[in-house]
C-alpha positions, 0 to 999 in steps of 0.5 A: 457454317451458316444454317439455311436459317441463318442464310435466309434470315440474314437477307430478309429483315423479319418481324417475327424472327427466325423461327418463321424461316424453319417452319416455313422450310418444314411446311416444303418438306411435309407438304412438297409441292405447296403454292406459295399463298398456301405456306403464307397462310399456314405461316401467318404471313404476307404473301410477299414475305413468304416468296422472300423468305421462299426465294432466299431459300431457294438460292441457298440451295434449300428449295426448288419451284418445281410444280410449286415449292419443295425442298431439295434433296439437301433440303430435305438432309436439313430438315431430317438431320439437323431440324431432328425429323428424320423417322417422323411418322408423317401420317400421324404428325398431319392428323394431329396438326391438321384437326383441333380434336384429332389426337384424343382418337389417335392418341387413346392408347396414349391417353390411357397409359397417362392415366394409369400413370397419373394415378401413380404420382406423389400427393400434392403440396398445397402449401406450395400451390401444387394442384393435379391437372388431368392427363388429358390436359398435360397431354394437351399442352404437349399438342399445343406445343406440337402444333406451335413447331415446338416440339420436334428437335427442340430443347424444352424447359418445364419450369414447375413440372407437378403435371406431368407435362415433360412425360406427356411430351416424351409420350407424344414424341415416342409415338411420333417417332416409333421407330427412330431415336430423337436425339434432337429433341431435349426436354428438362425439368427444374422443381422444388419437389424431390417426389415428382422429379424422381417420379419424372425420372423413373418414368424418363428411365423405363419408357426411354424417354429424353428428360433430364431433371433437375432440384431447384428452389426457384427463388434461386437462380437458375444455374448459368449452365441453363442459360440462353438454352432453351426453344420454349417453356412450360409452367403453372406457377403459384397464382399470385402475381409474385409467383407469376412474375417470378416463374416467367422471369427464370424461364426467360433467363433459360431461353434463347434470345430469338424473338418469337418464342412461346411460352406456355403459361397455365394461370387461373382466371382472375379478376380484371384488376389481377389480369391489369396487374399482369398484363402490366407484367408481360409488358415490363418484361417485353412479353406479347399475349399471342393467345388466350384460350379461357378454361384450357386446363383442368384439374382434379379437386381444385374448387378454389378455381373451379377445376379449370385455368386458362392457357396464355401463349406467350411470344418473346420480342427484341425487349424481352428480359426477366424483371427478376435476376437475384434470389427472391425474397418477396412472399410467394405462394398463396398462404404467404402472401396472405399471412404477411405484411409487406413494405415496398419502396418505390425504385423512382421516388423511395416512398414506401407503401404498406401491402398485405393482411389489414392494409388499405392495399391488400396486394403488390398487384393492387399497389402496381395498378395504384401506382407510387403514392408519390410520383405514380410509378408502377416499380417496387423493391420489397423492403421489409416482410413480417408474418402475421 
């Protein structure tokens, strides 16, 4: 049987995909009796779209104008059962969402137990790009991942977890349903890391919180099971534009194919022609940049950036799709990509370009931003790979 999203969906052609219907419906259900100009304001849409939308609803049978617009009684069975709110603590949930700074006051106590249990988890790896962000900045992405409607009855897919981010969302969800299971909600992880997925995992297992790991070399794959599964993702690659593309590009394959949904990307703040080299990125893989928030993450004894990173919200659209399908052989992590001499053959003319230590092009995203020497292309195949 059709969901009230789908009934919905199917009768009003959206630009910004379903996901715009249910936030709408959840923004009734929280708030019953909002005007019709207010959900277009909190749904960033016009004012005519937000009554379609409001009207198809209402003839499924998922909304009522009575003294402005709520949800019916099998609204409301909707957006509890199956949108996974039931047991919601919804005076918690509307301080959070409604004030940029709210949760560091209602979520001290949490806050503190992060900490505590930061201070627990394995050394990191440098020659694998791992660095330490702070609880407040793991508990951070999980609030932004809250307010973008992407947490509560969604499955979330944490590609790369040195951070913690799946414990911080389980924390969050835990507070926000103290008296309820969350048996909608699904939060995993694939890392290359043994040590913080079992530290993930006994966590997951004393706190009862809904995460599920997973040991994975990303070069590889991901296993056909994950798949089109997933509302959104987290990850903090290695910073090169190699590990970028390639950290993005599992998690697209893991995604639902929906257009509008986020993908939260921790990156550090590069020069202009590095951010060319991966803006070009997004684009090839039908990505939009919804928001830039410069300095959003922080970490501990990471000089090289300064201690911070920016956070780039990602949307997928109708043309998304990862650029990086097979097992990755390119140099990936910042040691590798600067002891190694590359050969990348251009996938429209075949001539070939030299990349790396002492050559003229020092980098794939210089050589991207260049283009083919030959016919001016931007898309190459690695060729050849010599450790120096």
């Amino acid at each position: 049987m059709k969901t009230y999203i789908e009934k919905a969906s199917a009768h009003v052609n959206l630009q910004e995909g379903p996901r715009v219907i249910e936030q709408l419906l959840i923004e009734c259900y929280l708030r019953p009796g909002i005007s019709t100009k207010e959900l277009a304001r909190n749904t960033l849409l016009p004012v005519p779209v937000a009554t379609a939308i409001k009207k198809e609803l209402i003839k499924a049978g998922a909304l009522v104008q009575n003294c402005g617009v709520r949800c019916t009684e099998e609204g409301n069975a909707y957006i509890q059962q199956d949108c996974g709110y039931d047991g919601l603590d919804t005076t918690l949930f509307q301080k959070l969402m409604g004030h940029e700074t709210a949760w560091k006051t209602e979520l001290a106590d949490i806050l503190l137990l992060l900490e505590d249990v930061f201070q627990s988890r394995p050394q990191v790896n440098v020659q694998i790009d791992q660095s330490k962000c702070t609880a407040e900045t793991s508990l951070a992405r999980a609030i932004l991942c809250l307010r973008d409607h992407s947490l509560i009855g969604k499955h979330i897919l944490c590609v790369g977890d040195d951070d913690l981010v799946s414990v911080s969302l389980g924390f969050l969800l835990k507070r926000l349903f103290p008296n309820a299971s969350h048996p909608k909600t699904k939060i995993e992880v694939v890392d290359i890391d043994d040590r913080f997925l079992n530290c993930i995992s006994e966590i997951a297992h004393q706190e009862g919180l809904p995460i599920e790991c997973h040991s994975l070399d990303l070069r590889q794959p991901l296993p056909a099971k994950m798949h089109g599964q997933y509302d959104c993702f987290f990850t903090d690659p290695p910073y090169t534009l190699q590990g970028m593309s390639l950290f993005i590009s599992r998690g697209i394959s893991a995604l639902k194919a929906i257009k509008g949904l986020p993908i939260f990307l921790s990156f550090a703040h590069k020069s202009p022609d590095f951010t060319l080299a991966m803006q070009r990125e997004f684009v090839r893989m039908g990505l939009m940049a919804r928001e830039v928030i410069p300095r959003f993450n922080e970490y501990e004894g990471a000089e090289m950036i300064g201690n911070r990173s920016q956070m780039i919200i990602l949307r997928t659209t109708e043309s998304t799709a990862p650029d990086i399908t097979s097992i990755f052989e390119d140099a990936l992590y910042t040691g590798e990509v600067k002891r190694t001499v590359r050969t990348y053959c251009c996938k429209q003319c075949d001539e070939t370009a030299i990349v790396g230590f002492e050559a003229t092009l020092p980098t794939i995203e210089a050589l991207k931003n260049q283009g083919c020497p030959l016919c001016g292309n931007d898309t190459f195949d690695l060729i050849d790979k010599k450790t120096i």
